[in-house]
C-alpha positions as CSV (number, residue, x, y, z in Angstrom):
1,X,10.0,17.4,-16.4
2,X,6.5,17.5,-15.3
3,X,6.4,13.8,-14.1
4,X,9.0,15.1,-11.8
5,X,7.4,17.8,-10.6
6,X,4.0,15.7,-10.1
7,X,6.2,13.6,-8.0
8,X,7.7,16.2,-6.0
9,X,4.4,17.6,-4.5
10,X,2.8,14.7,-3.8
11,X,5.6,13.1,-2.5
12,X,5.7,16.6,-0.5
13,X,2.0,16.8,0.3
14,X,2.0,13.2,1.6
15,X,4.7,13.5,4.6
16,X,2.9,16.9,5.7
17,X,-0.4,15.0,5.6
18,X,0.7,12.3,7.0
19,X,3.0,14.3,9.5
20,X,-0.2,16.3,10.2
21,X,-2.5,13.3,10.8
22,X,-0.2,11.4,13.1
23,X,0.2,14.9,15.4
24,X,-3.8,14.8,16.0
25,X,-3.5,12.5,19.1
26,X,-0.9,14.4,20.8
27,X,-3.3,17.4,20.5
28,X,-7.0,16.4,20.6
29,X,-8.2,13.2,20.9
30,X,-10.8,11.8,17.7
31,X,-13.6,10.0,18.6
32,X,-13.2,6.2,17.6
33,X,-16.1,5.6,15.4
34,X,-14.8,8.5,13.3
35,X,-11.3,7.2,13.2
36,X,-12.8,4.0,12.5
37,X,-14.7,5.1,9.1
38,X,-11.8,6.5,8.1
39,X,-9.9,3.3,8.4
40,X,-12.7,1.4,6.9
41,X,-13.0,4.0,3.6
42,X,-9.1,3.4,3.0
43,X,-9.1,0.0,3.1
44,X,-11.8,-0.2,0.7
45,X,-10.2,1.9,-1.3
46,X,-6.9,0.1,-1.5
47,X,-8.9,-2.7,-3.0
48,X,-10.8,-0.8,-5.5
49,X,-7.6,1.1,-6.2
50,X,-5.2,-2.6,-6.5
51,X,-7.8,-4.7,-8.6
52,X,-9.4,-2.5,-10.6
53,X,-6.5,0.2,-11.4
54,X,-2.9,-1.4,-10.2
55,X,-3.0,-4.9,-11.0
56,X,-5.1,-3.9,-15.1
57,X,-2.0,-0.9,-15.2
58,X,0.8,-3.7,-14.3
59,X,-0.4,-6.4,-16.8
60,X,-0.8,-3.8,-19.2
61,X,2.9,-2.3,-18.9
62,X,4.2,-6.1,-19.4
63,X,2.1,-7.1,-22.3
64,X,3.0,-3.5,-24.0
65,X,6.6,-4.4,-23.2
66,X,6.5,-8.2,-24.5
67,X,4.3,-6.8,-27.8
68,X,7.3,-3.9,-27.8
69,X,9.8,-7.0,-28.1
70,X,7.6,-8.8,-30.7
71,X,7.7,-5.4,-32.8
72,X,11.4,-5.0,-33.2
73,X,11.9,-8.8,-34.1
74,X,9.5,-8.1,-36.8
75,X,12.2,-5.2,-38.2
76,X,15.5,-7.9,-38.1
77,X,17.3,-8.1,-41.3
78,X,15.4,-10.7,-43.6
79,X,17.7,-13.8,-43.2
80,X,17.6,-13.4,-39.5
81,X,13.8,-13.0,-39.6
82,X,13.8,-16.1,-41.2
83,X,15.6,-18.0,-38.8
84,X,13.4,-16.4,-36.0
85,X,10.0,-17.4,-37.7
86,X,11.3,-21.0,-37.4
87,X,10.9,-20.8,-33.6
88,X,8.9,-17.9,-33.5
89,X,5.8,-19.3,-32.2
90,X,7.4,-21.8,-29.8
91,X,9.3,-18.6,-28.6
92,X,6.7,-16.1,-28.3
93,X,4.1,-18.2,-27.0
94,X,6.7,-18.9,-24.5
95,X,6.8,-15.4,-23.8
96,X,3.7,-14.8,-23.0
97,X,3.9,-18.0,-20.7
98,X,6.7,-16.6,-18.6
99,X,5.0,-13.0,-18.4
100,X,1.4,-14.8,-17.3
101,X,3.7,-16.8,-14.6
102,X,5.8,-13.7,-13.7
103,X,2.2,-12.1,-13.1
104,X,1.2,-14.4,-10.1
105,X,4.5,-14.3,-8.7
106,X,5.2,-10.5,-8.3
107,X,1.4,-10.5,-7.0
108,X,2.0,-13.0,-4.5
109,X,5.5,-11.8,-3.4
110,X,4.2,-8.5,-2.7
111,X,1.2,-10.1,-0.4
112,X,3.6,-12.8,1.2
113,X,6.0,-9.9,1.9
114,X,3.5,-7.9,3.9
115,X,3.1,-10.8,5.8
116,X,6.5,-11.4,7.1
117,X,6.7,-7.9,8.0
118,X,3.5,-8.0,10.1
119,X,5.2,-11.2,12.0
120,X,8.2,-9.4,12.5
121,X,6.7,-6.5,14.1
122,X,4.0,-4.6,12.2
123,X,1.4,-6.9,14.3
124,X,2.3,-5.1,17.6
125,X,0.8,-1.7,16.8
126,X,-2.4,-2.8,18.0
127,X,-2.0,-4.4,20.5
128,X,0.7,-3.2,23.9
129,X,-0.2,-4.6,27.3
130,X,-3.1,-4.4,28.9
131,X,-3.4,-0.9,31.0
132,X,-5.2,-1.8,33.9
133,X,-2.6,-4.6,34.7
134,X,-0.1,-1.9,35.1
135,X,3.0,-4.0,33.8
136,X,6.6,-2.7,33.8
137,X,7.9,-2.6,30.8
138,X,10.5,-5.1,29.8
139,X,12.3,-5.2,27.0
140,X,11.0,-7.5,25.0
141,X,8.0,-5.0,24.9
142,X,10.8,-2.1,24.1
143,X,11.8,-4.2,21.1
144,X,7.6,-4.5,19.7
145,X,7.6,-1.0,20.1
146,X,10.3,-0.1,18.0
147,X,9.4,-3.2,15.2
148,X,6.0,-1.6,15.3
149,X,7.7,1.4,13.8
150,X,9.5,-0.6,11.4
151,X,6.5,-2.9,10.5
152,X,4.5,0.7,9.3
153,X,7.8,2.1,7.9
154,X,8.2,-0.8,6.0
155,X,3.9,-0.6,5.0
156,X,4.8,3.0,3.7
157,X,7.8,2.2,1.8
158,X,6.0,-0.2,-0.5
159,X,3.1,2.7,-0.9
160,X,5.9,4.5,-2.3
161,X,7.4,1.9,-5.0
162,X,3.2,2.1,-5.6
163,X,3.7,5.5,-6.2
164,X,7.1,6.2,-7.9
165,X,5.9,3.6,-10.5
166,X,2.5,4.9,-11.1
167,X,4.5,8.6,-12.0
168,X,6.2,6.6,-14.1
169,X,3.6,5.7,-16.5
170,X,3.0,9.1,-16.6
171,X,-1.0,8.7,-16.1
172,X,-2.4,11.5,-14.0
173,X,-5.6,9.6,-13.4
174,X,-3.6,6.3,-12.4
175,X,-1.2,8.9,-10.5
176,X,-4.2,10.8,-8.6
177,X,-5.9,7.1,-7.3
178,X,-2.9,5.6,-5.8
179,X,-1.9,8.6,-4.0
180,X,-5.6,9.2,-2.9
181,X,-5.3,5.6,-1.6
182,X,-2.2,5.7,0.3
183,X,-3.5,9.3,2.0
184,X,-6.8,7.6,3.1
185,X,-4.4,4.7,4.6
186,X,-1.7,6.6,6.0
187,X,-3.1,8.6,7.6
188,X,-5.4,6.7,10.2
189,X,-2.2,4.2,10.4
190,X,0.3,7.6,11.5
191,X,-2.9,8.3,14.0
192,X,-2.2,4.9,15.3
193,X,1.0,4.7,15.5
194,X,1.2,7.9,17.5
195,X,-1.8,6.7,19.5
196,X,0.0,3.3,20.4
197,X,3.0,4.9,21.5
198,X,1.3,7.6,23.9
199,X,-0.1,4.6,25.1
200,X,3.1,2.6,25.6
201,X,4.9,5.8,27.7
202,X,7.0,7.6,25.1
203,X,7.9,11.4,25.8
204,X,6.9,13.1,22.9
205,X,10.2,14.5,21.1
206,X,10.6,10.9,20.6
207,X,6.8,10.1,19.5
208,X,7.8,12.4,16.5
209,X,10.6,11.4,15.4
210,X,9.2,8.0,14.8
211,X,6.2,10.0,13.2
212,X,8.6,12.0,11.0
213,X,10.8,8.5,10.2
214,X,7.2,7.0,8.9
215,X,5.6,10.0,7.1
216,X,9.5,10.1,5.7
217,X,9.3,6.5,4.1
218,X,6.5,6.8,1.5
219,X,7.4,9.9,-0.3
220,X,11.5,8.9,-0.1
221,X,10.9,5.7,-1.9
222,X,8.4,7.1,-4.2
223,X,11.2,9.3,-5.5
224,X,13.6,6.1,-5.6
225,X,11.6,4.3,-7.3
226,X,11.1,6.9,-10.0
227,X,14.4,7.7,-10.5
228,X,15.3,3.6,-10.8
229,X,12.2,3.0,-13.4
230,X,13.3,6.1,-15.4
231,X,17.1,5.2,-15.5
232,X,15.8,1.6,-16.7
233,X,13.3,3.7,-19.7
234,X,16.0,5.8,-20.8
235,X,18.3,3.0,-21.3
236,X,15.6,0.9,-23.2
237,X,12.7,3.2,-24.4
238,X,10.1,0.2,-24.3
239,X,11.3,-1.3,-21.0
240,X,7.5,-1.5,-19.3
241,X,8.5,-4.8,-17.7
242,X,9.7,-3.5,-14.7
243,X,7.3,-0.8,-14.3
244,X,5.3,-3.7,-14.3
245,X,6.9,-5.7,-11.8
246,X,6.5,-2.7,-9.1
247,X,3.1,-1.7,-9.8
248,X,1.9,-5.5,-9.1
249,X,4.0,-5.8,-6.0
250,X,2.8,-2.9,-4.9
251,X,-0.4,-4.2,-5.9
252,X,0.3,-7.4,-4.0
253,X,1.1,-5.6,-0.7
254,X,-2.3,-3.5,-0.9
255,X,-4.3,-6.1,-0.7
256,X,-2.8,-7.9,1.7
257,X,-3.2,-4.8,4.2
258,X,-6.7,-4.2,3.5
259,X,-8.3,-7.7,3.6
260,X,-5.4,-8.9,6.4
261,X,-4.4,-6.4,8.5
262,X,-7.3,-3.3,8.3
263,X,-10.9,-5.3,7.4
264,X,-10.5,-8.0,10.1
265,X,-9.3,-5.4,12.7
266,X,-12.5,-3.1,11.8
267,X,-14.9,-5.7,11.3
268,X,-15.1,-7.1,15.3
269,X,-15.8,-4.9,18.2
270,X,-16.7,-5.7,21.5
271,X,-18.8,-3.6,24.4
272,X,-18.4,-4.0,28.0
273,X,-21.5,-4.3,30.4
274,X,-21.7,-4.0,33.9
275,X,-24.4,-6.2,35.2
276,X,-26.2,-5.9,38.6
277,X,-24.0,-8.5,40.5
278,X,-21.0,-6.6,39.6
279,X,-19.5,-8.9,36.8
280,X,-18.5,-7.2,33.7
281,X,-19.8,-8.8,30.7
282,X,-18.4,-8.4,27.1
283,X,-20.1,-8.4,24.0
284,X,-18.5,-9.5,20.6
285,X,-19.7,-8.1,17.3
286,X,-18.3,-9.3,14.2
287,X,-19.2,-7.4,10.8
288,X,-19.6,-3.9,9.7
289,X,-22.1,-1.5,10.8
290,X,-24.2,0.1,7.9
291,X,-22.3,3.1,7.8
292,X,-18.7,1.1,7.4
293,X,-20.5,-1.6,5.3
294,X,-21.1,1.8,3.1
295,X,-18.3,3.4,3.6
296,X,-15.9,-0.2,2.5
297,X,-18.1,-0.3,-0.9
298,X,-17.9,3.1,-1.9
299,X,-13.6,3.2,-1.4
300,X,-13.4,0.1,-3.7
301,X,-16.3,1.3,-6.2
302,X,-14.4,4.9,-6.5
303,X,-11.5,3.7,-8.6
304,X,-13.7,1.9,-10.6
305,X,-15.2,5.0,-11.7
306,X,-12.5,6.8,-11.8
307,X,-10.9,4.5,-14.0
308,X,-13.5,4.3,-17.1
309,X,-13.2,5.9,-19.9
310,X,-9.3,6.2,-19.5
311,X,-7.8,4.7,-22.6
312,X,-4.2,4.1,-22.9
């Protein structure tokens, strides 16, 4: 009963927060460096939070559900045990071979699947035409602005199977990371999206409803996912497998949007300089400044500490 209360106000408290966030550029405008930092700080802390918390949980929940399986062959009847010890270490080494393979797999699906979404749309966000060339807009540029929705909708929704699945393990210090994670990502990607489509001409009733449709998608499949995982536990009480499975998807899908779509983003700016003659020349920086170099160590160190001492 608590679990589900746990997930109720966080699921709650992330689409105000992320509602909130997203509503900042239609009222003030942040300066960019700040915006930045905050950007930088998340994705750090998506890494931190998917290697040293996620991905450890994940492995952990199928191992405890393999050992779980080992456990109640060892109760069998005598005669049958017999029979299994004759393939028994064939079987269970087996096992263990299938969940070490099944390991990689969900990983990779979950960072292979963020990438298919970005092609299909989420790599629009960021871009939009140029605004001193003054284009109309056709529709093919109608169409990336609404698959820019669905690209971060889609982003949010697998935050939320992060989420639902971390409740599920009923940790509250696994719980509290992940959700501090998605905030510190969410948020500057609902500024963004709300920023882009100012840019791209949309009146503002319609600016929030997209808002509302992507601070909507997190906490509604956070509560899906729970409700799956727990179905799937009550009908077999060590059933940790697919707990598993979601946290290292989810898992798979962090680190694919911090080291792919945030770091590389962040890490190159450019300045423009108007020499003496008139012609405008650009400057390229690539890497971090100090402050986000800081900033990017300290998100992924955080779960780190957070996570010692935690025994399960």
């Amino acid at each position: 009963m608590d679990d589900i209360w746990t997930l109720l106000l966080l699921s709650l408290a992330m689409l105000v927060g992320c509602y909130l966030a997203g509503i900042i550029p239609l009222a003030i405008s942040l300066s960019e460096e700040k915006l930045k930092l905050v950007t930088v700080l998340g994705a750090g802390l998506l890494v931190g939070t998917a290697l040293a918390v996620i991905i450890p949980e994940g492995i952990n929940a199928m191992y405890t559900s393999e050992s779980d399986k080992t456990a109640e062959k060892a109760d069998l009847p005598l005669k049958e045990n017999a029979d299994h010890a004759k393939h028994d270490h064939h079987g269970h080494s087996h096992g263990l071979t299938d969940t070490h393979t099944l390991i990689g797999i969900t990983l990779v699906s979950g960072f292979v699947f963020m990438l298919l979404v970005d092609q299909i749309g989420g790599s629009h966000m960021h871009q939009g035409p140029d605004a001193e060339g003054g284009q109309p807009v056709t529709t093919q540029q109608n169409r990336n602005k609404i698959t820019a929705t669905v690209g971060l909708v889609v982003h949010a929704a697998a935050d939320g199977v992060a989420l639902g699945a971390a409740i599920n393990m009923a940790h509250t210090h696994l719980t509290l990371i992940v959700f501090i994670a998605i905030m510190l990502h969410k948020a500057p990607a609902a500024f963004g999206l709300v920023s882009f489509l100012l840019h791209e001409g949309f009146d503002r009733p319609r600016i929030r409803k997209h808002l509302f449709v992507f601070a909507a998608a997190a906490p509604l499949l956070a509560v899906v996912t729970y409700i799956g995982l727990s179905q799937k536990s009550a009908e077999n009480l060590h059933d940790f497998r697919t707990t598993g499975i979601a946290m290292l998807f989810s898992a798979g899908t962090f680190l694919y949007v911090a080291t792919v779509h945030v770091l590389p983003e962040v890490s190159s700016s450019q300045t423009r300089r108007t020499s003496p003659d008139g012609t405008v020349v650009i400057h390229q920086h690539k890497g971090f400044h100090k402050s986000e170099l800081l900033a990017i160590i300290l998100g992924a160190v955080l779960p780190v500490i957070l996570s010692i001492g935690h025994s399960h």
